[in-house]
C-alpha positions as CSV (number, residue, x, y, z in Angstrom):
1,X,-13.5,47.6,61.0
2,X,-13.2,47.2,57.1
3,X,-15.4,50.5,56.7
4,X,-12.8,52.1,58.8
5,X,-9.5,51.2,57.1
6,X,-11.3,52.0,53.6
7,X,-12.5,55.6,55.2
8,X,-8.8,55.9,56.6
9,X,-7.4,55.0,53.0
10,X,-9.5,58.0,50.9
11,X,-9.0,60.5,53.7
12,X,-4.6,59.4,53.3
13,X,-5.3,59.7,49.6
14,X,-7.0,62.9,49.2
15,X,-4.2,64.1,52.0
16,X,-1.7,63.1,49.9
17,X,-3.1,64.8,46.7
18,X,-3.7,68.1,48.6
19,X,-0.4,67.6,49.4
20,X,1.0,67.3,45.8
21,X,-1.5,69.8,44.9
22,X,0.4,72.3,47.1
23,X,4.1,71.4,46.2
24,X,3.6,71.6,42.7
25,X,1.4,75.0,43.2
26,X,4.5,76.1,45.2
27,X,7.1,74.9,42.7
28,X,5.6,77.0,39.8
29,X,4.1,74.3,38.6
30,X,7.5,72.9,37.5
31,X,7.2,69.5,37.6
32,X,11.2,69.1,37.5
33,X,11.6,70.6,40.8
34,X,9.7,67.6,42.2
35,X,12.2,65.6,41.5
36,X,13.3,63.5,44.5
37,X,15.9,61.6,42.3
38,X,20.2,62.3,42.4
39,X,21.3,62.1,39.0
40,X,25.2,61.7,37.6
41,X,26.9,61.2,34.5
42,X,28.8,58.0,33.9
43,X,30.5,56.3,31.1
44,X,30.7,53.0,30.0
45,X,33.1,51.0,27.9
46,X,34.2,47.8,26.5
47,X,36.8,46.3,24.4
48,X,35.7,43.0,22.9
49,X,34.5,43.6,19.3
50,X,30.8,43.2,18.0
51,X,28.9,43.8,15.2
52,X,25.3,44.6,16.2
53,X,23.3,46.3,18.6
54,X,21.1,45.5,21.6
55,X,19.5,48.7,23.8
56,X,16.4,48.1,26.3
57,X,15.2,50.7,28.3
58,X,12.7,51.9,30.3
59,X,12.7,55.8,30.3
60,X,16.2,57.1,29.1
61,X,16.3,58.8,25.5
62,X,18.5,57.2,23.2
63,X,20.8,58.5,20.7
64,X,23.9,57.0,18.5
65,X,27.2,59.4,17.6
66,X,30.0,58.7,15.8
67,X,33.0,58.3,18.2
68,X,35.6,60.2,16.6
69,X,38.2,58.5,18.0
70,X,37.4,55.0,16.9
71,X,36.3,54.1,20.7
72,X,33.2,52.9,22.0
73,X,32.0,55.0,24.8
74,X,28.4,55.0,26.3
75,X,27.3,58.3,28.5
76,X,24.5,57.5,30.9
77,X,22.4,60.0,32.5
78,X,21.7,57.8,35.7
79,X,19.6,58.0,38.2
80,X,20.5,56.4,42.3
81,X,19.8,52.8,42.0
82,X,18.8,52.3,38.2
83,X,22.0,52.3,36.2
84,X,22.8,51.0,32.9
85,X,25.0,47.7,32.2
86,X,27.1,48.0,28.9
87,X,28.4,44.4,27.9
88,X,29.4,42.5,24.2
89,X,28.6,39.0,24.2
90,X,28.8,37.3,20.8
91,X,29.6,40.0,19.1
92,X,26.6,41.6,20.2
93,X,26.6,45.0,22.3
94,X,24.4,45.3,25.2
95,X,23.0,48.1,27.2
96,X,20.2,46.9,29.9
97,X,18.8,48.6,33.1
98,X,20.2,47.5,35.7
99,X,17.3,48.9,38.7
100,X,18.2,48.1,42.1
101,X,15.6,49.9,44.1
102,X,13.8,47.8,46.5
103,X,9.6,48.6,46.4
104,X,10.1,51.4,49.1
105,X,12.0,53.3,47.4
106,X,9.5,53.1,44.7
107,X,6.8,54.4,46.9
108,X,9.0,57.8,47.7
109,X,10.2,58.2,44.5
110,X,9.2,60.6,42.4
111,X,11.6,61.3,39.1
112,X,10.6,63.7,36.2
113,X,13.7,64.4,34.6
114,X,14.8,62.8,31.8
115,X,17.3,59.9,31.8
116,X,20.0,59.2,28.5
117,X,21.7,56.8,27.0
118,X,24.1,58.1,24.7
119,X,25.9,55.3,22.2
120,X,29.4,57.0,20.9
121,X,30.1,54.3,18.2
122,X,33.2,53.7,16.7
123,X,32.0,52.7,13.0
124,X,29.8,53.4,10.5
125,X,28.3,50.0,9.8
126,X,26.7,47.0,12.0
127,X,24.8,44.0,11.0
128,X,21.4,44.9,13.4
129,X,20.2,47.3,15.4
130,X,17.3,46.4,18.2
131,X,15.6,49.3,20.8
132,X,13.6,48.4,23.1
133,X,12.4,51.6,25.1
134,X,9.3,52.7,26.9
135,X,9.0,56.3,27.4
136,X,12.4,57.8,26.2
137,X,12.8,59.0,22.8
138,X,15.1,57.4,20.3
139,X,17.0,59.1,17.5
140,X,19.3,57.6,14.6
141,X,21.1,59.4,12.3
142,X,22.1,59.5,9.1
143,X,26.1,58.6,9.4
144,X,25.4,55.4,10.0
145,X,23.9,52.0,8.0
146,X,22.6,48.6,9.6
147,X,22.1,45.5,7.9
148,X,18.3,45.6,9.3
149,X,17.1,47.5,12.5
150,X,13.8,47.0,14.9
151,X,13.0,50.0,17.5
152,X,9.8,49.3,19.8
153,X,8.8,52.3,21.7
154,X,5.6,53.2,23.6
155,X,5.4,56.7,24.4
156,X,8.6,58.0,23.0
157,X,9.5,59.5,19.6
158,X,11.3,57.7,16.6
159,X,13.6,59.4,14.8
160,X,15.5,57.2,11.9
161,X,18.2,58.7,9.4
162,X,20.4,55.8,8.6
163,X,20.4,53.5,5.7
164,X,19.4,49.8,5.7
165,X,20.3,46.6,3.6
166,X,17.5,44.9,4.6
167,X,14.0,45.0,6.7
168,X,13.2,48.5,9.0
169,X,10.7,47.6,11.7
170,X,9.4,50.7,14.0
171,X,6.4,50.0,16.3
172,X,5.1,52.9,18.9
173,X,2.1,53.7,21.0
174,X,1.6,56.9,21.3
175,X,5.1,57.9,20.5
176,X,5.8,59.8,16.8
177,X,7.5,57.8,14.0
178,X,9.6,60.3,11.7
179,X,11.6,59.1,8.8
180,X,14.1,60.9,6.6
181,X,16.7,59.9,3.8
182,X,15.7,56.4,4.6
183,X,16.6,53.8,2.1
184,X,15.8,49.9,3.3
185,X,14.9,46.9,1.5
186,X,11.6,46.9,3.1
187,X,9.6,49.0,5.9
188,X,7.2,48.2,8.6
189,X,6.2,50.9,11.0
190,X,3.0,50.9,13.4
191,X,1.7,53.3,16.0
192,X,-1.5,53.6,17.7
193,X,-2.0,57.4,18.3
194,X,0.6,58.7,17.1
195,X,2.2,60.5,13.7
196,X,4.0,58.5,11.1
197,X,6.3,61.3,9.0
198,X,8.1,60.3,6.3
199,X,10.7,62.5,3.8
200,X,12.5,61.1,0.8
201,X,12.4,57.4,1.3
202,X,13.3,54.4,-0.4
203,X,12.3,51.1,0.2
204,X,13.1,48.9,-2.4
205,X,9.9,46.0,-2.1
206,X,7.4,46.6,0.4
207,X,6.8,49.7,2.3
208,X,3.8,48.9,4.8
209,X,2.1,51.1,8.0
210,X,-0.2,51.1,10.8
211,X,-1.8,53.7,11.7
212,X,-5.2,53.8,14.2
213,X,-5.9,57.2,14.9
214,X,-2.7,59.1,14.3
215,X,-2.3,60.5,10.6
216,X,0.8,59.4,8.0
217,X,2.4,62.1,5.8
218,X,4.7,60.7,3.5
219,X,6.5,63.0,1.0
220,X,8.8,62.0,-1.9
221,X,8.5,58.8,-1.2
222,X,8.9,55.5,-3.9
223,X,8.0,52.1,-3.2
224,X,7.7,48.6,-5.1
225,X,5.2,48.2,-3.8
226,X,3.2,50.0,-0.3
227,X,0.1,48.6,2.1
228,X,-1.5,51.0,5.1
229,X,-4.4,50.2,7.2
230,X,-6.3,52.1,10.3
231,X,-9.0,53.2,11.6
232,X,-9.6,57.3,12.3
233,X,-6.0,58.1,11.4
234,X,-6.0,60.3,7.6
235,X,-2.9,59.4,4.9
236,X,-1.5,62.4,3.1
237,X,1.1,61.4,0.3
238,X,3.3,64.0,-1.8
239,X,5.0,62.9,-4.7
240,X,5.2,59.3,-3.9
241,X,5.5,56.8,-6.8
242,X,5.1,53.4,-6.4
243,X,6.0,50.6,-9.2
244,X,3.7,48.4,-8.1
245,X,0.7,48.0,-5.9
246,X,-0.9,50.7,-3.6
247,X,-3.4,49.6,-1.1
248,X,-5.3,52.1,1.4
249,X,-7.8,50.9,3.9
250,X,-9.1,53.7,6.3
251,X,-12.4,54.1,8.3
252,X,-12.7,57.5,9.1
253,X,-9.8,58.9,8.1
254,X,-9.4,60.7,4.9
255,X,-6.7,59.9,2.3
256,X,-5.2,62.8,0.0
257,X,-2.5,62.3,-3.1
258,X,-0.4,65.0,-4.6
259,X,1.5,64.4,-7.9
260,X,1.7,60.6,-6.9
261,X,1.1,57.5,-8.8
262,X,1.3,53.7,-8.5
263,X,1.3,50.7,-11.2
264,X,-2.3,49.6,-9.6
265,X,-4.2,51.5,-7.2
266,X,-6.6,50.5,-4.3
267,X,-8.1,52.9,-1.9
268,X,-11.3,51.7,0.4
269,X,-12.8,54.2,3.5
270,X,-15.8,54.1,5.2
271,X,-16.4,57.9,5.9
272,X,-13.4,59.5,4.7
273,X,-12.7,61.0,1.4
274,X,-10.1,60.2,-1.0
275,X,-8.9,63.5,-3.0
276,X,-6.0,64.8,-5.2
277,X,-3.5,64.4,-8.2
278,X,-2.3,61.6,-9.4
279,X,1.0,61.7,-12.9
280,X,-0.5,59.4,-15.2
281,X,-4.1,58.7,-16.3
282,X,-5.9,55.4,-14.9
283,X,-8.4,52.9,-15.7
284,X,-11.1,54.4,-12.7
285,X,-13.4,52.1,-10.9
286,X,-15.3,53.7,-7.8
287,X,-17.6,54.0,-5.8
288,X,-19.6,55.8,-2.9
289,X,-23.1,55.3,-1.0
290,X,-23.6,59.3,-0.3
291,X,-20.7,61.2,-1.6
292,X,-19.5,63.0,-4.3
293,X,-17.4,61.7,-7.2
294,X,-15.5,63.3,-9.7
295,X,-13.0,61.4,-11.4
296,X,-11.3,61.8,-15.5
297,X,-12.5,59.6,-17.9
298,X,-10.8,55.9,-17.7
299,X,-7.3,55.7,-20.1
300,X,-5.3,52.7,-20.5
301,X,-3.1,52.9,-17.5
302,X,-3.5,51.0,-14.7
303,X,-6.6,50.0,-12.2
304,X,-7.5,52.7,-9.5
305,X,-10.6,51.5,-7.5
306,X,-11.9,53.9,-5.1
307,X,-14.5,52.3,-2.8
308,X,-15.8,54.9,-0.1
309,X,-19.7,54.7,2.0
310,X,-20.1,58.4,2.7
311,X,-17.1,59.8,2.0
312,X,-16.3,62.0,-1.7
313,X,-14.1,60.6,-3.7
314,X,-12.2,63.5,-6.1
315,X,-9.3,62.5,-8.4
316,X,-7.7,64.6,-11.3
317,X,-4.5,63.9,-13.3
318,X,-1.9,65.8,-14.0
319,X,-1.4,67.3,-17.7
């Protein structure tokens, strides 16, 4: 009997595959026309007063516009049964999912078109800003400041314009992280596989990022002081100065400087080599197993300590 309801279960499966197969073959392999979902346009408001920011989604892209009018006014992109609640408590702004489906309707569901979240906010300034999203992108622009922000996202894109008194905290999976005109305090921003792109930035103490096999490209960037880590995933930086400390750990990955420089330098890699400019001479400390090294003679500025196993390590200095 249990032979038979397993046998009965692959044959329904592959069934239903075939069956996928053929709808999408017949769709012109436009996965949007799939779509079993009905979608509509809503808009939320409220008139209470608040002063920071709260979002959490599962799969709606999320962007903030200034009102215009000095009203609040969040456009939802909503699918039958998952809407959006948009509610200030404590001087806080909410927007949650609210998903009503029962696990039926999960079963026959099939959605592929994107939902949105649209924040039309009425100021320029608010104490915090927290995202939580899944797969939707998220995208902040530069009109508007926070006294510190934190966006988590797993598979969607980060894009962050805005200017920060304090503490900048981005953390995705797979999802991009792309930075721009950014000044904070300090920044903190981790992905797994994905890019971290950074343009003219300034963080004011510690700019640190996580990277595991994605690569980070940072240009025209300064620093008190900055910290990265990973594992397969390169670092490329392009005129980025940093008063104080730079520390690079990598694996695999290489690491490349252009026109940069730091107070004290520290770059370590496994297999990955470390090449490029740097402003000012240094007092040059390094080291490889198999690799190559070429590297100016030692001045009085500060400590650069190259430490790589196989990798070549080539530095020159600007004249």
């Amino acid at each position: 009997m249990k032979k038979g309801f397993i046998t009965a279960a692959v044959v329904l499966s592959l069934l239903g595959a075939a069956l996928f197969a053929a709808a999408f073959f017949a769709s012109g392999f436009d996965f949007t026309k799939l779509d079993t979902g009905t979608y509509e346009t809503n808009s939320y408001t409220v008139s209470e007063a608040f002063e920071a920011i709260e979002i959490r989604s599962d799969e709606a892209e999320i962007a903030f516009k200034p009102s215009g009018d000095g009203k609040l006014r969040v456009d939802c992109v909503e699918r039958e049964k998952v809407r959006h609640t948009v509610t200030a408590e404590n001087g806080v702004l909410k927007v949650a999912v609210l998903d009503t489906r029962a696990w039926y309707d999960r079963l026959t569901f099939f959605s592929f078109k994107p939902q949105s979240i649209t924040v039309w906010l009425p100021g320029e300034r608010y104490k915090a800003l927290t995202v939580d999203s899944a797969t939707g992108d998220v995208s902040v622009p530069d009109c508007f400041s926070f006294g510190e922000a934190e966006i988590t996202a797993s598979t969607g894109d980060v894009s962050f314009e805005a200017s920060l008194e304090g503490s900048l905290k981005i953390k995705t999976s797979t999802g991009a992280i792309r930075l721009d005109g950014v000044r904070a305090e300090e920044i903190d921003l981790s992905v797994s596989t994905g890019r971290i792109e950074g343009k003219n930035v300034d963080c004011v103490k510690t700019f640190s990022f996580t990277v595991s096999t994605g690569k980070a490209v940072l240009t025209g960037v300064t620093a008190g002081s900055m910290t990265s880590s990973g594992s397969t995933g390169g670092v490329r930086l392009e005129n980025a100065v940093v008063s104080g400390k730079l520390h690079l750990e990598r694996d695999t990955g290489d690491v490349r400087f252009s026109n940069c420089d730091a107070g004290e330098i520290t770059v370590r890699t496994s297999t990955g080599d470390v090449t490029g400019t740097l402003r000012s001479g240094k007092n040059f400390v390094v080291k490889t197993s198999t690799g190559d090294i070429s590297v100016p003679e030692s001045t009085a500025g500060g400590r650069c300590e190259i430490t790589s196993s196989t990798g070549d390590i080539r530095i020159s200095v600007a004249e």
